[in-house]
N, C-alpha and C positions, 0 to 999 in steps of 0.2 A: 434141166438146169437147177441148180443146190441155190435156194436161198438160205443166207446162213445171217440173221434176224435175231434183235434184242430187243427190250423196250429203253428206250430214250427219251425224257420231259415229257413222258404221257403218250407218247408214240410208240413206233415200231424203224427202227436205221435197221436198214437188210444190206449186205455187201451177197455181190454176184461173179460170177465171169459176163463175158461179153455175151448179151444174147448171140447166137450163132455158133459160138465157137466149137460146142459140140456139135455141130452139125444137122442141127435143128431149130434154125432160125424161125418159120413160122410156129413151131411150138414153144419155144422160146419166149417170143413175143406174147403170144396167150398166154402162158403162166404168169409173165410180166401182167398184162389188162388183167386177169384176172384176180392177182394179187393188190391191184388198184391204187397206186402209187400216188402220194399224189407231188411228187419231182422224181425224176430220176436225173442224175449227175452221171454224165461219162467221161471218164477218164484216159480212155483210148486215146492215141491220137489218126488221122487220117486215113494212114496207110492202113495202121490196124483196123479199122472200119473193113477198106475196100478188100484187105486179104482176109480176112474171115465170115465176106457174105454181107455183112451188115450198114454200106452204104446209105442204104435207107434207116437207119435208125430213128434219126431225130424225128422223120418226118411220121414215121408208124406209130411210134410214141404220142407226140404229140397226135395224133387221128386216134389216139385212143381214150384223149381226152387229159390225158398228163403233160404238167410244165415237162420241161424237159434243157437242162444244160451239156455243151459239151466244154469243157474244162480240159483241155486236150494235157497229159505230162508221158513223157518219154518210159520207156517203162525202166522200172528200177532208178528211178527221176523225180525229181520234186516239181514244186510249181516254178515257172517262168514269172517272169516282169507281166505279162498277160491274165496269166492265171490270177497273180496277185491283184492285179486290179478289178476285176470280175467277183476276185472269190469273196468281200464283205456284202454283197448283195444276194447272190447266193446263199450266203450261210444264213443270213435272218431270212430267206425265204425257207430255209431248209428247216430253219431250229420254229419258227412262226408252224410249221405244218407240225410238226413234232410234239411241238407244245399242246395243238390243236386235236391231239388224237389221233394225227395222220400217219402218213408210211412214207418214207425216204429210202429209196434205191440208190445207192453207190456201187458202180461197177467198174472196172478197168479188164485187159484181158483174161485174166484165169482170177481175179478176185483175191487177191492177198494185198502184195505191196501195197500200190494207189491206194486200192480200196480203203484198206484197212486203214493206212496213214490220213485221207480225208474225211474216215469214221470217226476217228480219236480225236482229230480235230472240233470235230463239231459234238462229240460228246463232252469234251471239255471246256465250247465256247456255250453250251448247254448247262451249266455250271456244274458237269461232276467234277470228282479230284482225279486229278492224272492221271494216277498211279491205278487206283480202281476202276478207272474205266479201260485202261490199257489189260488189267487182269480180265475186267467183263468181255471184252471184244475178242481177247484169244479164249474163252474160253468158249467162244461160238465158233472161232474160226482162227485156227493156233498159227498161222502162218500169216497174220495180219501184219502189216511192216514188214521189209523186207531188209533195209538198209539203214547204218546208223544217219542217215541226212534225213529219210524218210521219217525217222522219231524225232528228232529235233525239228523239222518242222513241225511236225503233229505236236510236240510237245509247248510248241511256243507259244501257243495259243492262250486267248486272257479267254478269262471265264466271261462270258455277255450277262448284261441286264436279260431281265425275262424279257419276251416278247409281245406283248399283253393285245390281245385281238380288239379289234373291234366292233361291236355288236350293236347291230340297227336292229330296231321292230318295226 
């Protein structure tokens, strides 16, 4: 499986296909733990879970010690009334790891559209500028967006406050 990976607010946003869908779901899986994620977001919805093997996702995922969201969208589809109330929660967990130095997995079936549309998203609620993040993201992965709805979503996005951690001793 192609992870196709940029740096994002001091992180690394990786878009994927669906682990599985080549046909090698428990290596799949490894390269995912190995790469040490620490969210990955799916974008699949159900069916595509159970027709390409990976049923079990959320739950392998998480036993690997990673958050783990399914943000289910149609493919070639934007977010739902669902997605949308989920997705401001999400995204400051997503942009807080980012900021942190961590790694965010974005996948949908073959990794373009979804992906790439919830990428740009959060690279520009991350405060880059639209426009330059939309050129960084194809230039890792040229088939990012698939649909003009899929950019205008992705493009509506406001730029967030940083996310600032908090640190005990």
């Amino acid at each position: 499986m192609i992870m196709h990976a940029l740096p994002v607010g001091g992180g690394i946003l990786a878009l994927s296909p669906l682990p599985g869908v080549g046909g090698d779901y428990a290596g799949d899986l490894r390269q995912v733990a190995e790469w040490r994620p620490a969210l990955v977001l799916s974008l699949v919805t159900e069916v595509e879970l159970v027709a390409h093997g990976a049923h079990r996702l959320g739950a392998d995922i998480q036993d690997s010690g990673t958050r783990w969201a399914h943000l289910p969208v149609e493919d070639f589809g934007v977010p739902d009334a669902a997605f949308a109330e989920a997705w401001p929660g999400w995204s400051e967990q997503a942009r807080r790891a980012l900021l942190g130095a961590g790694r965010v997995l974005v996948h949908c079936r073959g990794g373009c559209g979804r992906s790439g549309m919830v990428a740009l998203r959060l690279m520009i609620e991350a405060g880059e500028a639209p426009d330059e993040s939309l050129a960084r993201l194809r230039g890792v992965r040229d088939c990012a967006i698939e649909t003009d709805a899929q950019m205008q979503w992705a493009m509506a996005a406001e730029r967030q406050p940083a996310v600032f951690m908090r640190h005990t001793v």
